[in-house]
N, C-alpha and C positions, 0 to 999 in steps of 0.2 A: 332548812332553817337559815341558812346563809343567805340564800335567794331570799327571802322574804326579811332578813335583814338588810340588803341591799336595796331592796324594793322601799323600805323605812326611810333608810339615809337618803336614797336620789330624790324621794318625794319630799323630806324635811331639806334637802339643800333646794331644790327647786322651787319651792314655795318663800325660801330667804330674798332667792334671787329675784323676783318677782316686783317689778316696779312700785313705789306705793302709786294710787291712781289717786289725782287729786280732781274734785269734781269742783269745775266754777261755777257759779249763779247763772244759771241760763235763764231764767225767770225774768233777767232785768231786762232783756233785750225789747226795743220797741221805741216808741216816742212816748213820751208820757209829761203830760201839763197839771200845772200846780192845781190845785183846789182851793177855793178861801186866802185868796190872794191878797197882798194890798191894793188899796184901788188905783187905776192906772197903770196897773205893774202887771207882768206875764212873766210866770219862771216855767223851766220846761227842763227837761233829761233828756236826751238823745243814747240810746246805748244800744251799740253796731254787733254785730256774732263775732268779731276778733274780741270782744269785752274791753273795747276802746267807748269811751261817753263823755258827753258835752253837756253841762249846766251851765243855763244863763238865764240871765232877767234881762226884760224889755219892760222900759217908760216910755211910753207911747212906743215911739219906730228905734229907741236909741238903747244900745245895751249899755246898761249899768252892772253888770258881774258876769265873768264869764269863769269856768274853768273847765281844764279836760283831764279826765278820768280814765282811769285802765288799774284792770286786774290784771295782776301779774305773777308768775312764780319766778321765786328765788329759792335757792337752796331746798326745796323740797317745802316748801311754805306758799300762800295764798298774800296776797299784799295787796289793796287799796291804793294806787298813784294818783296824788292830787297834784296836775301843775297849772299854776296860771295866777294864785292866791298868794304865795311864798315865791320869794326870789329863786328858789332850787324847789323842784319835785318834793314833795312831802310821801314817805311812805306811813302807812298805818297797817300793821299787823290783824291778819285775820284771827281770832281770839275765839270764836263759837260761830257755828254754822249747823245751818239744818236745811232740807229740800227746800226752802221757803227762806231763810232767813240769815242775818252773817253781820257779827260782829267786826268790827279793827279800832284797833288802839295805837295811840302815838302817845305815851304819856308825856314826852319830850315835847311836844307841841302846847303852841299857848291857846289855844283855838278851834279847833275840837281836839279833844285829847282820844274823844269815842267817837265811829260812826257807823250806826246800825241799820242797818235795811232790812225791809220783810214784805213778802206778799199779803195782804190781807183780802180775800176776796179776791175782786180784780182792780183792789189799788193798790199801789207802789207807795209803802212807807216808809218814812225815811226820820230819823233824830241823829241831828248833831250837839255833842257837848262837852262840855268839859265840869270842874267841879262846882262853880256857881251858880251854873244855868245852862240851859239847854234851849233847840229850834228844834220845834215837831214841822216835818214837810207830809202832807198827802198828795198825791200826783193820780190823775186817772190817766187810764191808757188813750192816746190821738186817736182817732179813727182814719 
């Protein structure tokens, strides 16, 4: 009886101590170009396997937005880094996630407050928003 209470406890403290595993969107990695563009215009997503990514538009040869992206953990949490938009790195909190899809929120931001990603098929969707309105992005993958 002792042994198989022993055997309880090492297995309930072992399983405590057990890292949480936190799993990042590997889905996004790739080059992927806007769909249903303005005309003139070329937006594109660049996202590398470190889950570092580049969004920009180009008018004609000349980029008019650029920003760079990274998932990050902190404290045992998932985090969205926008820097290039804001004077300082904006974080947005990951909020909901599934093999396919992932929430972040910044309520504290005037500009998206939300931004959500999801695979669809094999496009790359994307809405950014906040409480008045929203941008739907579709992106197909580069070849």
């Amino acid at each position: 009886m002792r042994i198989l209470i022993l055997f309880f406890t090492c297995s309930l403290l072992f399983s405590c101590l057990q890292e949480k595993k936190i799993k990042k969107p590997t889905w996004l990695f790739g080059k992927w170009e806007r769909v249903h563009n303005e005309a003139h215009k070329r937006t594109y997503e660049f996202w590398e396997n470190d889950f570092s990514g580049i969004g920009f538009s180009l008018q004609k040869n000349d980029t008019v937005f650029k920003e760079t992206l990274h998932i990050i953990t902190k404290n045992d949490s998932l985090f969205l880094q926008v820097t290039g938009v804001n004077e300082n790195p904006t974080l947005f909190a990951f909020t909901q996630q599934t093999d396919t899809s992932f929430t972040a929120e910044n309520k504290l931001n005037e500009f998206p407050k939300t931004i959500q990603y999801w695979k669809e098929n094999n496009l790359l969707k994307a809405k950014v928003s906040n409480d008045e309105f929203s941008i739907d992005f579709v992106f197909e993958k580069m070849k």
